[in-house]
Backbone as a chain_set.jsonl record, in Angstrom:
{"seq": "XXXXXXXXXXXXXXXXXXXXXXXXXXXXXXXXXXXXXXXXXXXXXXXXXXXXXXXXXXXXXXXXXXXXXXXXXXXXXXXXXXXXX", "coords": {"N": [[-30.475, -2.314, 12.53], [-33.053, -2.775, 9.653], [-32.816, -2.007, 6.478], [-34.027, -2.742, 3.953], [-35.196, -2.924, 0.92], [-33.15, -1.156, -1.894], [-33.478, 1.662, -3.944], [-31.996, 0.659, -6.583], [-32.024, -2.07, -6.281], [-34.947, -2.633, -6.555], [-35.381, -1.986, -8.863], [-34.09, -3.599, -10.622], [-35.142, -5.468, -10.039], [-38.167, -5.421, -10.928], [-37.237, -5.456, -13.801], [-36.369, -7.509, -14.472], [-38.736, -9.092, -13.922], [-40.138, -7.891, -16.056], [-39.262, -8.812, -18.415], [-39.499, -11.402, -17.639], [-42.168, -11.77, -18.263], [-42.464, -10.441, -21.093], [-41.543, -12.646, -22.389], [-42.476, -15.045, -21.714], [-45.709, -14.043, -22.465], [-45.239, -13.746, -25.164], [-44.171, -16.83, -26.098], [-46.854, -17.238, -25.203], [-48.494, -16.5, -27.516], [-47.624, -17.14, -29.663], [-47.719, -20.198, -29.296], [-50.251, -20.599, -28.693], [-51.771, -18.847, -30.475], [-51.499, -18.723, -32.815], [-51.62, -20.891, -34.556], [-53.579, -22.154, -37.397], [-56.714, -23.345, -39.028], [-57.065, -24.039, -42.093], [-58.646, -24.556, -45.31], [-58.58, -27.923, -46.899], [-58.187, -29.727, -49.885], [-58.296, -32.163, -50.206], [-58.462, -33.816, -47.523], [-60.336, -32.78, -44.393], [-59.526, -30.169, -43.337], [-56.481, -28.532, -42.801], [-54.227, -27.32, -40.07], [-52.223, -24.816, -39.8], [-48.93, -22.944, -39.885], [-49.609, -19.265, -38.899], [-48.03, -16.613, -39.999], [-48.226, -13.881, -39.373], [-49.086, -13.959, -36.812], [-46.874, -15.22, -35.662], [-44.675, -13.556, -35.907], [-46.191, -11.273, -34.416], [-45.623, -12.854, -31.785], [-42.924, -12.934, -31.645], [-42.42, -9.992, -31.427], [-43.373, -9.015, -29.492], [-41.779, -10.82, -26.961], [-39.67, -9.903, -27.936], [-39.669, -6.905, -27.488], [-40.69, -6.909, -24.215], [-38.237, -7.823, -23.855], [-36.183, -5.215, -24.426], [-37.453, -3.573, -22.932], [-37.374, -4.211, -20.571], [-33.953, -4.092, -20.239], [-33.881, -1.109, -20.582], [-34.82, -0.794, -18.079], [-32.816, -2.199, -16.824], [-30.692, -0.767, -17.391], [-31.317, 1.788, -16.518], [-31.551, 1.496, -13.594], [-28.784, 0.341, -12.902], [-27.967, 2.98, -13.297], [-28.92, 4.342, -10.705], [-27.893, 2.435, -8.87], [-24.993, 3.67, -9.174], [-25.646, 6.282, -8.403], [-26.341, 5.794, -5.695], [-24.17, 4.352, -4.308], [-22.136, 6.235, -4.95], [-23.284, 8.51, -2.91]], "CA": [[-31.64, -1.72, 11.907], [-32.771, -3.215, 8.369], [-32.884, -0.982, 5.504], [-34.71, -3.095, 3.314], [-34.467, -2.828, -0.292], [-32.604, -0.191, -2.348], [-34.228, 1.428, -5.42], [-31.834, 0.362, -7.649], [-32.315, -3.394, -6.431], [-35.908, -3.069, -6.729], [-36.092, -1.454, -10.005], [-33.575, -4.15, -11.276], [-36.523, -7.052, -9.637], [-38.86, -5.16, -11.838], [-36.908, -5.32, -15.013], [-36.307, -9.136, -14.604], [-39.927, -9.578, -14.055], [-40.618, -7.441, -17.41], [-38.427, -9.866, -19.415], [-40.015, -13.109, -18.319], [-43.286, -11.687, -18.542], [-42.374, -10.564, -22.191], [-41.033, -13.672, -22.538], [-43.905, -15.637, -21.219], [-46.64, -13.683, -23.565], [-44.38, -13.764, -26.61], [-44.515, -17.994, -26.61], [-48.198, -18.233, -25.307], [-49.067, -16.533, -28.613], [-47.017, -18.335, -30.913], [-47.787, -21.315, -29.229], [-52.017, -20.763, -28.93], [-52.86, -18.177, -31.46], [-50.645, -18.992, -34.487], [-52.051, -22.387, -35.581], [-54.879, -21.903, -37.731], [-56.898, -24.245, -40.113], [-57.427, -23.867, -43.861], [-59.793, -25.876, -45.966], [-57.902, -28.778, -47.509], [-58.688, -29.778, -50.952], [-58.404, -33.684, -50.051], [-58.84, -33.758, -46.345], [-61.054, -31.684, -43.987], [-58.597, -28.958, -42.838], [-55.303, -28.369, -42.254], [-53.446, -26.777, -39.459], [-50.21, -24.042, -40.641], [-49.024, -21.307, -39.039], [-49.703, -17.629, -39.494], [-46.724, -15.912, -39.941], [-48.286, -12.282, -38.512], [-49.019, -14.133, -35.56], [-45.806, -15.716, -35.107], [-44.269, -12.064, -36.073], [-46.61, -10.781, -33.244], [-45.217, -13.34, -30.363], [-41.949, -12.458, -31.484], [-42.368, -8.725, -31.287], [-43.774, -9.015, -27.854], [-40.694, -11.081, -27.011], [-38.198, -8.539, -28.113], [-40.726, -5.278, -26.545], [-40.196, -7.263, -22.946], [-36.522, -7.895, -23.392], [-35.984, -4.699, -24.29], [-38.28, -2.396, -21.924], [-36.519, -4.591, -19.439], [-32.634, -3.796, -20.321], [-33.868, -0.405, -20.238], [-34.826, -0.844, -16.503], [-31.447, -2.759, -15.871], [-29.75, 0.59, -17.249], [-31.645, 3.158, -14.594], [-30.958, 0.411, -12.154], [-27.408, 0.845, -12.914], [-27.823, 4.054, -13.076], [-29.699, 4.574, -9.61], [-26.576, 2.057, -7.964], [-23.868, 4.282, -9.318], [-25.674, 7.491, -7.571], [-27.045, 5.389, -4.11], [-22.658, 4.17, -3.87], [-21.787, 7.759, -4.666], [-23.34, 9.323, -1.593]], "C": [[-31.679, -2.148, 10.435], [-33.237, -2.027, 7.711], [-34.083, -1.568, 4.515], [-34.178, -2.551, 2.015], [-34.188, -1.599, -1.329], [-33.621, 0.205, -3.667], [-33.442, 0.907, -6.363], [-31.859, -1.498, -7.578], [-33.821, -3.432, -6.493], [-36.451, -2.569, -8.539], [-35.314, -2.861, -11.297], [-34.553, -5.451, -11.442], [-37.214, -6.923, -11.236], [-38.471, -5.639, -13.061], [-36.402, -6.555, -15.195], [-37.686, -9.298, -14.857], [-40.324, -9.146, -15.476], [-39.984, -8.454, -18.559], [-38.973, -10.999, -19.226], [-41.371, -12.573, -18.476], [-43.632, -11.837, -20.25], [-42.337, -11.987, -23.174], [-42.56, -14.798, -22.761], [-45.352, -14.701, -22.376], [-46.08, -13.963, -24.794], [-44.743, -15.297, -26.929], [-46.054, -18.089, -26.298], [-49.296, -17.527, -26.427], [-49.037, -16.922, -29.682], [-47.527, -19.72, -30.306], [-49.452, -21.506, -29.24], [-52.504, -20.31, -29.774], [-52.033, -18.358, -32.697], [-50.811, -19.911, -35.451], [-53.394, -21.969, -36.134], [-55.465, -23.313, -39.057], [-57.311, -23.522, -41.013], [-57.946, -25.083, -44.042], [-58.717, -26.626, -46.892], [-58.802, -29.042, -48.887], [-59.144, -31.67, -50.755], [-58.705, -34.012, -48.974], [-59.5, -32.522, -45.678], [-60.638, -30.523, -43.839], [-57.068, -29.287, -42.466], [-54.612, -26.993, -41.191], [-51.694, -26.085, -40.069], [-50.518, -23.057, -39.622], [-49.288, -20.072, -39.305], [-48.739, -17.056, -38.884], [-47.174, -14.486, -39.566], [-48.126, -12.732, -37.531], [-47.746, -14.688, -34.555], [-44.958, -14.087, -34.882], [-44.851, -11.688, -34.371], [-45.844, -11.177, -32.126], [-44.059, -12.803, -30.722], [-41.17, -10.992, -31.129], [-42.662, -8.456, -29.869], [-42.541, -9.761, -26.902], [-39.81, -10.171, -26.753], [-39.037, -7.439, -27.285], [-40.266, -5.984, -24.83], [-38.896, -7.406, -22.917], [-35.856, -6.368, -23.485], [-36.601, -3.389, -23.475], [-37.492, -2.909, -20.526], [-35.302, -4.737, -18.896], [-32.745, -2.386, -20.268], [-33.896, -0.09, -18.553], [-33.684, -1.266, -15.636], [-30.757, -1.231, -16.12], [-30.1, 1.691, -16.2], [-31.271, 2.28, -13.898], [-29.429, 0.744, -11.98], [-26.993, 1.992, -12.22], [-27.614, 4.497, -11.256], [-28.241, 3.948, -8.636], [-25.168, 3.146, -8.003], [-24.316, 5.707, -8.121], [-25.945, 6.826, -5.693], [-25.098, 4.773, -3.508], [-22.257, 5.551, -3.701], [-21.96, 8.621, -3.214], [-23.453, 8.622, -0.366]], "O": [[-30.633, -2.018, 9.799], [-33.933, -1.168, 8.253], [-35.057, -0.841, 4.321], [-33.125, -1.929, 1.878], [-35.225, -0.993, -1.602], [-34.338, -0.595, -4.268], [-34.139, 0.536, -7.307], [-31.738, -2.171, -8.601], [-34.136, -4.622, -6.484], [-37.503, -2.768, -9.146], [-35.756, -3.077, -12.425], [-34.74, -6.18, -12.416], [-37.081, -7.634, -12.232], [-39.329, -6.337, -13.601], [-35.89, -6.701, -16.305], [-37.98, -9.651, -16.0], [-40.863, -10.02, -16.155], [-40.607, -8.648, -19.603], [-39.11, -11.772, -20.174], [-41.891, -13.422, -19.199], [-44.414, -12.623, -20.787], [-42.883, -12.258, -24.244], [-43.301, -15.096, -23.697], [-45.748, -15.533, -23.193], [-46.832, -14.614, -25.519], [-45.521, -15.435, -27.874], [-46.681, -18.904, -26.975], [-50.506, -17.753, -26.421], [-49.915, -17.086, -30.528], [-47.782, -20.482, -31.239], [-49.917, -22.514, -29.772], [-53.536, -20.807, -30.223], [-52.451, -17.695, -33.647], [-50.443, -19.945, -36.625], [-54.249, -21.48, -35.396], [-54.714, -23.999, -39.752], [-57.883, -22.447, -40.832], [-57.881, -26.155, -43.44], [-58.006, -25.928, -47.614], [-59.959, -28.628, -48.971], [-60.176, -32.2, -51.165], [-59.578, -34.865, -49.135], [-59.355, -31.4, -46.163], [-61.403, -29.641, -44.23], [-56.696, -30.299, -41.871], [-54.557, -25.837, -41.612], [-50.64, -26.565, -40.487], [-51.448, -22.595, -38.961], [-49.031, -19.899, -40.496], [-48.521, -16.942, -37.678], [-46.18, -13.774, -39.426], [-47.159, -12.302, -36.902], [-47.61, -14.652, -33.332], [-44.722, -13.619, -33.768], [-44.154, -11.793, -33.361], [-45.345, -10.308, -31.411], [-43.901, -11.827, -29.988], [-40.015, -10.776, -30.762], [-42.053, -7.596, -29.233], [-42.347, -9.086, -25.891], [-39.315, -9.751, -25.707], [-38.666, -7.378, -26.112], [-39.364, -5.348, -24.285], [-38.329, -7.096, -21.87], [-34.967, -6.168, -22.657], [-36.057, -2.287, -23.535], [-37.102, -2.165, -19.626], [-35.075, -5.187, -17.773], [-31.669, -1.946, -19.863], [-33.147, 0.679, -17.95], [-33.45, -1.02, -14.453], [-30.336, -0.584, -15.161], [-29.406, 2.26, -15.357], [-30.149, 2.568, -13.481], [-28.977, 1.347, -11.006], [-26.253, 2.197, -11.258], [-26.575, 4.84, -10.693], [-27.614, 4.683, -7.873], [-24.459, 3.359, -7.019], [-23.563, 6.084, -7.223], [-25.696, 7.497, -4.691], [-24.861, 4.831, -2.302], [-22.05, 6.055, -2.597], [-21.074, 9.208, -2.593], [-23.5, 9.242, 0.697]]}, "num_chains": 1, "name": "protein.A"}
């Protein structure tokens, strides 16, 4: 008879998926919304980065890695009580 999957292996899925997701938003805002142009004095524009926006991807970054080490700890958790009984 299969059991199929435990909560603390599905809550651990979850909390992988929250990390590359984090992960995954964090560079595709540093990498699309962070370049911006300014008016050049000698040429038409120049491309630099904006340091909020880099800030931003990186904060989104860290917010998924850590919402998702929280989920590995109940996971933990959840294995220690689902061995227990």
């Amino acid at each position: 008879m299969t059991q199929g999957l435990k909560e603390s292996e599905t809550c651990t899925m979850v909390s992988w998926a929250i990390m590359a997701l984090g992960v995954i938003v964090g560079l595709v805002i540093i990498l699309f919304f962070s370049r911006i142009e300014i008016p050049s004095m000698y040429s038409g524009t120049t491309k630099v980065w904006a340091p909020m926006m880099v800030v931003m991807g990186i904060s989104a970054i860290l917010n998924g890695l850590i919402v998702g080490y929280l989920f590995q700890k109940v996971a933990s958790i959840l294995k220690y009580h689902e061995n227990k009984s």
